[in-house]
PASE-29975 format. One record per residue (C-alpha): residue in three letters; y, z, x. Coordinates in nm, 2 decimals, padded with zeros to 4 digits. Example, Ala and Ser with C-alpha at 12.3 -4.5 7.8 and 13.67 -1.06 7.14 Angstrom:
<pts>
PT   fifi        y        z        x
PT    ALA   -00.45    00.78    01.23
PT    SER   -00.11    00.71    01.37
</pts>
This chain:
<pts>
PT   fifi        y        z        x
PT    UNK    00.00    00.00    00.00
PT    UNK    00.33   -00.10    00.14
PT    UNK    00.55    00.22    00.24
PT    UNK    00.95    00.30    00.20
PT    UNK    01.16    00.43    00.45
PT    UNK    01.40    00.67    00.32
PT    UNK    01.68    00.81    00.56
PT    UNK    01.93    01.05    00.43
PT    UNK    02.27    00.86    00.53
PT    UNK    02.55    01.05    00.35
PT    UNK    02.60    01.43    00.23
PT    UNK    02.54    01.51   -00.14
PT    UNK    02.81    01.75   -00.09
PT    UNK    03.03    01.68   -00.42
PT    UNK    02.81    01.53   -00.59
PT    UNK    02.64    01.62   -00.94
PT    UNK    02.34    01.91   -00.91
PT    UNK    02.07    01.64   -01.04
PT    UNK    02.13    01.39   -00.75
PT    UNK    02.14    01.67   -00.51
PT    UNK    01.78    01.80   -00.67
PT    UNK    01.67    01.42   -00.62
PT    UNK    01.76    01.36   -00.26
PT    UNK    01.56    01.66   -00.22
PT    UNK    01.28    01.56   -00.37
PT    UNK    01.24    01.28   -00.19
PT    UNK    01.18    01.51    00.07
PT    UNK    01.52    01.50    00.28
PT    UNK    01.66    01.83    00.40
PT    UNK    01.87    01.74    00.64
PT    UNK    02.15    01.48    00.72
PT    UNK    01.99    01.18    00.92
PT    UNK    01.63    01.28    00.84
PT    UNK    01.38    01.02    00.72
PT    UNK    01.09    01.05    00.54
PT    UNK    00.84    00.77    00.44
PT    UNK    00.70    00.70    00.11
PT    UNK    00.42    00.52   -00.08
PT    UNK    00.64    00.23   -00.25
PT    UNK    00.61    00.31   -00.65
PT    UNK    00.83    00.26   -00.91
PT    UNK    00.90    00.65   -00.93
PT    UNK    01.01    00.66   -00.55
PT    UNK    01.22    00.32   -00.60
PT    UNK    01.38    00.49   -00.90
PT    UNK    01.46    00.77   -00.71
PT    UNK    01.64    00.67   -00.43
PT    UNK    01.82    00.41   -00.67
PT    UNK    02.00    00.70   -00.81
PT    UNK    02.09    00.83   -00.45
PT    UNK    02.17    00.48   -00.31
PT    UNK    02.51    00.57   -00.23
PT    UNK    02.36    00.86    00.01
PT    UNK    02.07    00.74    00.14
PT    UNK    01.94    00.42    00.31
PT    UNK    01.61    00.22    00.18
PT    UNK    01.35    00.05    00.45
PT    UNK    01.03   -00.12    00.37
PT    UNK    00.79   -00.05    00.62
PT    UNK    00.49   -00.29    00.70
PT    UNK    00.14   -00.10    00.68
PT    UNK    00.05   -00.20    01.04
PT    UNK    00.41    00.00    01.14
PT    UNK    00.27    00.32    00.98
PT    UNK    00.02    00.39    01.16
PT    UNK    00.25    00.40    01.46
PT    UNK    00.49    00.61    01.30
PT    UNK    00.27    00.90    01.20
PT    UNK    00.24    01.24    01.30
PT    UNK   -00.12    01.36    01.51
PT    UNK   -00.17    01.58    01.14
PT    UNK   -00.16    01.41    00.80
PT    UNK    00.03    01.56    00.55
PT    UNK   -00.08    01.60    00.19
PT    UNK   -00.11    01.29    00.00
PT    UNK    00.15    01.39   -00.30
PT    UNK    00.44    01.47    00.00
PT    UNK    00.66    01.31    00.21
PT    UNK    00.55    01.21    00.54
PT    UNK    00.85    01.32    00.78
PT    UNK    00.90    01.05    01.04
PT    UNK    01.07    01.16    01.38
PT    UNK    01.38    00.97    01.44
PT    UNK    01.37    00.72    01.69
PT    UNK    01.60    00.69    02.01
PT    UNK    01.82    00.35    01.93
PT    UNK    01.77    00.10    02.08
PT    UNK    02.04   -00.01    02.35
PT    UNK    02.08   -00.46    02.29
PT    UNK    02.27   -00.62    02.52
PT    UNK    02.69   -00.70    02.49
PT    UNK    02.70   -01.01    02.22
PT    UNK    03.04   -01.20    02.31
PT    UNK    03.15   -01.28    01.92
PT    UNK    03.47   -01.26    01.78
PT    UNK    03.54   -00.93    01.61
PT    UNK    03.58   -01.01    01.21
PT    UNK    03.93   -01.02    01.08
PT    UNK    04.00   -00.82    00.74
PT    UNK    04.10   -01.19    00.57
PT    UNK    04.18   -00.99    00.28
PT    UNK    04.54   -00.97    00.44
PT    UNK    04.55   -01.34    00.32
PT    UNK    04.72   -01.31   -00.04
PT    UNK    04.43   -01.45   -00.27
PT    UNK    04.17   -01.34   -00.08
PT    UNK    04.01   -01.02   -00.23
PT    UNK    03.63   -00.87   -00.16
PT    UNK    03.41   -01.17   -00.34
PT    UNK    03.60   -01.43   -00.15
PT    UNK    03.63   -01.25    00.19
PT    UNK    03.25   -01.27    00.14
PT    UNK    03.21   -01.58    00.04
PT    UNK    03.41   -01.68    00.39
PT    UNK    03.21   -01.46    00.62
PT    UNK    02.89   -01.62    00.48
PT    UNK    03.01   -01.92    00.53
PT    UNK    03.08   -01.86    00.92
PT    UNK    03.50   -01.80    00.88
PT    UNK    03.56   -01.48    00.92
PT    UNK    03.84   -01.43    01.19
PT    UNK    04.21   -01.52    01.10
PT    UNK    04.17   -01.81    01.36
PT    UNK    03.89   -01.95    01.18
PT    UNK    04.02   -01.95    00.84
PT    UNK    04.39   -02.14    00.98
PT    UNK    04.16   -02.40    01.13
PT    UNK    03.93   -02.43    00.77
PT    UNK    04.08   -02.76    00.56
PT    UNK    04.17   -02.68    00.23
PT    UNK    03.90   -02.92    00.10
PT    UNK    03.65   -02.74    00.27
PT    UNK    03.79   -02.39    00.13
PT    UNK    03.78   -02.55   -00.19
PT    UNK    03.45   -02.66   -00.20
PT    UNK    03.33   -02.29   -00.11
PT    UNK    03.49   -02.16   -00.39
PT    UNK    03.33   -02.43   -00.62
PT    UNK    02.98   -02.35   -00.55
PT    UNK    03.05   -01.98   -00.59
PT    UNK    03.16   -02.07   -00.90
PT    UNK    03.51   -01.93   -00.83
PT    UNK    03.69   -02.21   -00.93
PT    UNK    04.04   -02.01   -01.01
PT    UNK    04.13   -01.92   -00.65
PT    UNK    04.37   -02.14   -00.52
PT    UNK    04.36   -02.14   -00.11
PT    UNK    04.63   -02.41   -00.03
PT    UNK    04.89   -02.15    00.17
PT    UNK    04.56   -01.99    00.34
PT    UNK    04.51   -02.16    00.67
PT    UNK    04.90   -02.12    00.68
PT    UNK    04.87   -01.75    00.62
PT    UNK    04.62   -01.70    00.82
PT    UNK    04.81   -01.93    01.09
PT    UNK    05.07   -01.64    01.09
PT    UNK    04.85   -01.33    01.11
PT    UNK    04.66   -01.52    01.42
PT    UNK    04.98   -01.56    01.57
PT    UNK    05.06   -01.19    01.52
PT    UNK    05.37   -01.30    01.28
PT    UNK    05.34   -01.02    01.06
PT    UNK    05.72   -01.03    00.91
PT    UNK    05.71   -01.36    00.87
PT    UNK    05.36   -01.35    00.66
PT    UNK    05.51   -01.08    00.45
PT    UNK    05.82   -01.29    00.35
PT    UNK    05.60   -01.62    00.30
PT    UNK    05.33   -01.37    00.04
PT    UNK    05.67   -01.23   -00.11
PT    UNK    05.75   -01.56   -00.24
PT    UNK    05.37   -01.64   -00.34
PT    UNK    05.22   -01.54   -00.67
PT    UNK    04.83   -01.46   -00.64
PT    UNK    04.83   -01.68   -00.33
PT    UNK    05.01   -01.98   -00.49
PT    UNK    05.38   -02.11   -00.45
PT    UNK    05.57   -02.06   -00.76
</pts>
C-alpha cells in the first residue's frame, strides 16, 4: 500500500481546538516532525483539514523500507520517520524571479500564468511581444487582461525607474491607457 508523508510545517498556535486535535492525531507533536502514514481516505482527509500547517508527500513502498526504524511500531500508529540531513545541490546560476505583480494588471493568476510560461523576471516580460502575452492569456482563458503597456512597465522596473513607473500606472486604469 502506498504510504503519505506528513511533516508538520506551521504551528497550530491560533488556530481552532479541532485542527489542533487533528494535527495531533496524525501523530505530529512537534514542529518539523514527520510521521508516515498508510494512504486512506481518512488520513488524506485529515491532513486536508490541516493543509495550511502541514506538508503532504507520497512515498514509494520500496522508500519505506529504508525509512524505517530497527522496531515496528503498532499497525493503527504513526510511524515517526527521523528527519533527514538536507541535501547540499550545487549553486544553479538563474535569474532570481521578479514579483511582476508590480506590473499594473498583473495580479496572482496572471503572474502565474507568466512564470509557467518561462517569464518571470521584469527583463523577460519587457522583451515578451504583446501577441505573445496575448496568446497566454487566451489559453488560460483570461481573455479580459489587457497587457499592451506591460513590456513598457516592466521596461521601467528593469531599468530601476521606479518614479517614472509610478507616474505612467497613475495615468493607467487596470493596466490600460484611458
Amino acid at each position: 500500500m502506498a504510504k503519505l508523508r506528513i511533516t508538520y510545517t506551521k504551528s497550530a498556535i491560533g488556530y481552532s481546538v479541532d485542527q489542533k486535535a487533528t494535527v495531533a492525531s496524525l501523530g505530529l507533536r512537534k514542529l518539523n516532525s514527520s510521521v508516515l502514514h498508510n494512504d486512506t481516505p481518512a488520513i488524506r482527509g485529515m491532513a486536508f483539514k490541516v493543509r495550511h500547517l502541514v506538508t503532504l508527500e507520497e512515498v514509494a513502498d520500496d522508500a519505506v523500507a529504508k525509512d524505517k526504524p530497527a522496531k515496528a511500531a503498532p499497525a493503527t500508529r504513526a510511524t515517526i520517520v527521523p528527519e533527514a540531513a538536507p541535501e547540499k545541490k550545487p549553486a544553479k546560476k538563474e535569474a532570481k524571479a521578479d514579483d511582476i505583480e508590480i506590473v499594473e494588471g498583473i495580479g496572482p493568476k496572471i503572474a502565474g500564468l507568466l512564470r509557467d510560461a518561462g517569464i518571470g523576471t521584469f527583463a523577460e516580460l519587457a522583451a515578451a511581444d504583446v501577441s505573445t502575452l496575448t496568446e497566454i492569456l487566451q489559453k488560460a482563458n483570461m481573455r479580459l487582461a489587457d497587457p499592451s503597456t506591460w513590456p513598457e512597465q516592466a521596461q521601467l522596473a528593469a531599468d530601476g525607474k521606479w518614479d517614472e513607473l509610478k507616474t505612467l500606472q497613475d495615468s493607467l486604469n487596470a493596466g490600460r491607457r484611458d
